[in-house]
C-alpha positions in Angstrom: 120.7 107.6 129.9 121.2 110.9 128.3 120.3 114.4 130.1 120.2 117.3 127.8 121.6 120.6 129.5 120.5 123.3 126.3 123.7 125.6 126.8 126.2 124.7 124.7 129.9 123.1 126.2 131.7 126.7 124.3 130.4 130.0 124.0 130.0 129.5 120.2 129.5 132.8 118.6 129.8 134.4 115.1 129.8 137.8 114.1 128.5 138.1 110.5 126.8 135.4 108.4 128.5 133.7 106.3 127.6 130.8 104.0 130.5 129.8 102.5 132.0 129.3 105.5 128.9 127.3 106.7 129.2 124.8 104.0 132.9 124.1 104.6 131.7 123.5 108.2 129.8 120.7 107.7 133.1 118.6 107.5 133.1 118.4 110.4 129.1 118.1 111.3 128.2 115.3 109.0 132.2 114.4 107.5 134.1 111.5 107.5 136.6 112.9 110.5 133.3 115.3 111.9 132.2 114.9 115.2 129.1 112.6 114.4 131.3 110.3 113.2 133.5 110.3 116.5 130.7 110.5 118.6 129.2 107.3 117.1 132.6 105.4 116.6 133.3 106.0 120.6 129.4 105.1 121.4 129.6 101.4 119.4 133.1 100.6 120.8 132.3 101.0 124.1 129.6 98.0 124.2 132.6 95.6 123.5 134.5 97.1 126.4 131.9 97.3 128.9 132.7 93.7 130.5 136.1 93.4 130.0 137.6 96.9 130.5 134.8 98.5 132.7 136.9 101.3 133.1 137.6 102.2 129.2 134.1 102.0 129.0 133.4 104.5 131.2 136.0 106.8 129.5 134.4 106.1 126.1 131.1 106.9 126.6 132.4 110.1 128.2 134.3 111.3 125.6 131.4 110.0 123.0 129.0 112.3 124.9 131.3 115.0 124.6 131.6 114.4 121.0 128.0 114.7 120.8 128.5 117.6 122.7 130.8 119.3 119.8 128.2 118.4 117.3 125.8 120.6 118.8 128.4 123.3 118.8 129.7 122.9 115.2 125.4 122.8 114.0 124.8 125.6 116.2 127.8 127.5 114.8 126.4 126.6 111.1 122.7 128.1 112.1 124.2 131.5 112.9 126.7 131.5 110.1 123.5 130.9 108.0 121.7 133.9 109.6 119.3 135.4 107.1 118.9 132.9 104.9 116.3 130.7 107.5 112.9 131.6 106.5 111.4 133.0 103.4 114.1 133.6 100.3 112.1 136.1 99.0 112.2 138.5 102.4 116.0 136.9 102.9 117.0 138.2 99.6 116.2 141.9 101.0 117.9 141.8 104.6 120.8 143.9 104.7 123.1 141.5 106.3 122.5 138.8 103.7 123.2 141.7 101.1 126.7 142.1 103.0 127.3 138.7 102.9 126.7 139.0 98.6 128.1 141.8 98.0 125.9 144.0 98.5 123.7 142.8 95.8 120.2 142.3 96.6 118.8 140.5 93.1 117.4 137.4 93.7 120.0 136.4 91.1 122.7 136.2 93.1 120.8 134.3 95.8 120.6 131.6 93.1 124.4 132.0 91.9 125.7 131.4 95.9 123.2 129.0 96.5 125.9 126.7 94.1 128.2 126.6 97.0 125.4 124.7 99.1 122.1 124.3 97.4 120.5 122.1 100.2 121.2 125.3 102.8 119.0 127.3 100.5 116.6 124.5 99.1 116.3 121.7 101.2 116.5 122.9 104.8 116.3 126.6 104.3 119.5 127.6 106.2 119.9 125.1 108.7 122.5 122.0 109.2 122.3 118.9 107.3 124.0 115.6 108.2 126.5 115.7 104.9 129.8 116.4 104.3 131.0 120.1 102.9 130.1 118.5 98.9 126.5 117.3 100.0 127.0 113.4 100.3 124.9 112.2 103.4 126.3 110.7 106.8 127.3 106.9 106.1 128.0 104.5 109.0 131.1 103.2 106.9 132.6 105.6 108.3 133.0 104.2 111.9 135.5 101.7 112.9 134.5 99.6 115.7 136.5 96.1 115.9 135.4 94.7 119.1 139.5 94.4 119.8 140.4 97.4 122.4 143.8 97.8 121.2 142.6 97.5 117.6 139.8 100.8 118.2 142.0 103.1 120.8 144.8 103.1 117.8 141.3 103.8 115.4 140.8 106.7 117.6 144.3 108.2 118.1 143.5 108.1 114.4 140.6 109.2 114.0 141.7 112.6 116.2 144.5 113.1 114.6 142.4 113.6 111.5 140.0 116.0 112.7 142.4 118.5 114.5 143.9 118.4 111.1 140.6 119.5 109.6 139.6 121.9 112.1 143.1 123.7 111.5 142.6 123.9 107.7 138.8 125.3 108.4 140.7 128.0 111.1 142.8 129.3 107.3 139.5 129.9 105.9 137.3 132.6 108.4 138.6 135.8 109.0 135.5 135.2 111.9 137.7 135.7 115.5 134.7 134.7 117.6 134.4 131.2 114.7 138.2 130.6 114.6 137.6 130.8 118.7 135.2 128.0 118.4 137.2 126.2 116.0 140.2 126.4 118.4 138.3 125.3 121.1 137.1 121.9 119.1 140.8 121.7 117.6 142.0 121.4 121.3 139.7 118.9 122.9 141.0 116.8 119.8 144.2 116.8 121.2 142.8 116.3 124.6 141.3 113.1 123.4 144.3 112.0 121.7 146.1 111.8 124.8 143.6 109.8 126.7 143.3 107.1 124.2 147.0 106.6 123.9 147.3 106.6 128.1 144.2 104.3 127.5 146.0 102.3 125.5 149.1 102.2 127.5 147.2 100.3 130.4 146.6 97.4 128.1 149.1 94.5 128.6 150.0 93.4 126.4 148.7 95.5 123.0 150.8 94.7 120.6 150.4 92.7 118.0 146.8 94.1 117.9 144.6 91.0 118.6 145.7 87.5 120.0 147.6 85.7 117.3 151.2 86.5 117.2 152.9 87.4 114.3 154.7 84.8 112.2 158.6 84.6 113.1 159.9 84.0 109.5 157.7 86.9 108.3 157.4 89.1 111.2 161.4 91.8 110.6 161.9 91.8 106.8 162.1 94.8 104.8 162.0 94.2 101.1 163.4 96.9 99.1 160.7 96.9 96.0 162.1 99.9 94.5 164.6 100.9 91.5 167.0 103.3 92.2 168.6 104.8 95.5 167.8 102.6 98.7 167.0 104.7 101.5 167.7 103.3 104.8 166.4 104.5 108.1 165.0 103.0 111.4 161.5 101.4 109.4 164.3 99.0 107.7 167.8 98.8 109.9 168.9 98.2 113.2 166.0 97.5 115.9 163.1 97.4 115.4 161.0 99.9 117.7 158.5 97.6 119.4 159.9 93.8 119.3 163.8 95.0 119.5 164.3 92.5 116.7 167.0 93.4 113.8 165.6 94.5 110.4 166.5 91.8 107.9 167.3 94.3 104.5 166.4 92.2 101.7 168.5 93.7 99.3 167.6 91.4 95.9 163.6 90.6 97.1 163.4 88.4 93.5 166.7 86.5 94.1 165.5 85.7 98.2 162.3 84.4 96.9 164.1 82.1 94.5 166.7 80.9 96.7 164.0 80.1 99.7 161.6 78.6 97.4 158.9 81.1 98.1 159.8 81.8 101.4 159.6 78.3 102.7 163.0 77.1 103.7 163.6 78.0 107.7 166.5 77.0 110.2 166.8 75.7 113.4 166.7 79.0 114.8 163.1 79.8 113.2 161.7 76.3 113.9 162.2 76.8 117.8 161.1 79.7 117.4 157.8 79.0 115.5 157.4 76.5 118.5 156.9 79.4 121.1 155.0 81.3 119.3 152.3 79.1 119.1 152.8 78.2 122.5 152.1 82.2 123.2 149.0 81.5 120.9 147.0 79.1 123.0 148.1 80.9 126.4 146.9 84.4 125.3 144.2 82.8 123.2 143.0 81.4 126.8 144.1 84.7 128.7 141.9 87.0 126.0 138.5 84.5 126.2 138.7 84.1 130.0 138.9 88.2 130.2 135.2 88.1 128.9 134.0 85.4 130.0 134.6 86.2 133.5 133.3 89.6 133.8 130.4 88.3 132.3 127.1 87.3 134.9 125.9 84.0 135.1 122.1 83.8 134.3 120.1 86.7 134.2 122.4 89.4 132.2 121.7 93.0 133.5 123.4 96.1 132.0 123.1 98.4 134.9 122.8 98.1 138.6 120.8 100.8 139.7 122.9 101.3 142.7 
């Protein structure tokens, strides 16, 4: 259940109009890393989670509804930055603000040679926000990823923040706006902010690694294969431990001449073969483990989302 309170989370504010600007904006409105898209991603993953992980379900609709939140800042932000141009084009064309924001030229010319930057803000909704990107192309759904593994989505959503304060600190290069870059540094933050608690949410999780319930395979799981001419470059990715198993790095030096000599990689030792034994031991006993999480938070007969305490 959703209550609407109409002031917005941030004091958004802008001082002149400014078009331009507006269209860049809607990145991050109806963009790939915008705030719809977040909002949404958070909102779908947190239907998986609800039986299994009450609590990270509780955390993600909170930060979706926040999300949602920012998108009413970022349109409301675009409305004012589009001041003047709302209404009739005709009367528009003659307001002295829009005629700042052009130059100061008031032919209806140069309407028409700035509406290029965003024709729909001029021709389809007559200065307000539109659910597409900064080039025009509409909101898609493809955008969200929602994989119904917890581990699998928190690591989509450290992503997916990391991303967007990214965008919103190119935007801040590109208004000279203080009470806009305020804004902007505001929604720049609260990505960090939700950084954090996905990666503490993540941290609860035991265990999360591999992502899902299959482990990886042993023969496979610490090769580097060094598939380019020239120089090798060696680091931490392909020698000594690696950072999340402790395993060594095996440095395949000659990748064609290892693939010959183990006949596709198919020859193994006794080493590997006891180990290939627990592994699928660890299969079947997380397998179990990961179905009897659901299963048990789930009600017998009559399913109810909500108690209505």
């Amino acid at each position: 259940m959703f209550h609407h309170v109409k002031d917005l989370q941030f004091n958004a504010r802008v001082s002149k109009p400014d078009p331009r600007f507006a269209t860049l904006l809607l990145e991050q409105f109806g963009g790939e890393n915008g705030e719809l898209a977040a909002a949404m991603q958070y909102f779908t993953q947190a239907f998986a989670a609800k039986m299994p992980y009450p609590d990270k379900y509780d955390m993600l609709m909170d930060i979706a509804t926040e999300e949602f939140s920012h998108l009413e800042i970022v349109g409301a932000t675009i409305q004012m930055l589009l001041k003047g141009i709302n209404g009739d084009l005709k009367d528009a064309a003659d307001q002295s603000e829009i005629m700042e924001v052009l130059n100061g030229k008031a032919a209806k010319e140069t309407v028409i040679h700035n509406a290029i930057d965003n024709p729909q803000h001029y021709v389809l909704s007559a200065g307000g926000p539109r659910l597409t990107n900064s080039q025009g192309i509409p909101w898609c759904s493809s955008y969200i990823h929602s994989n119904g593994d917890l581990t699998v989505d928190l690591r989509s959503n450290i992503a997916s923040e990391s991303r967007a304060k990214l965008v919103y600190e190119h935007l801040m290069q590109f208004t000279d706006d203080p009470y806009v870059k305020d804004t902007l540094s505001f929604l720049m933050t609260r990505e960090i902010a939700h950084f954090e608690m996905f990666q503490a949410a993540l941290s609860t999780i035991q265990p999360n690694y591999p992502p899902g319930v299959l482990q990886s395979d042993p023969r496979f799981t610490n090769q580097y294969f060094n598939l380019s001419q020239g120089q090798s470059v060696r680091g931490p990715w392909n020698e000594g431990a690696m950072p999340i198993t402790g395993k060594q790095w095996d440095y395949i030096e000659d990748p064609i001449a290892h693939v010959v000599s183990t006949e596709g990689l198919q020859t193994k030792d006794k080493a590997i073969e006891k180990e290939l034994k627990e592994t699928e031991k660890l299969n079947k006993e997380l397998s179990s483990i990961k179905s009897h999480e659901i299963t048990d938070a789930e009600p017998d007969g009559l399913a109810q989302w909500s108690s209505y305490i």
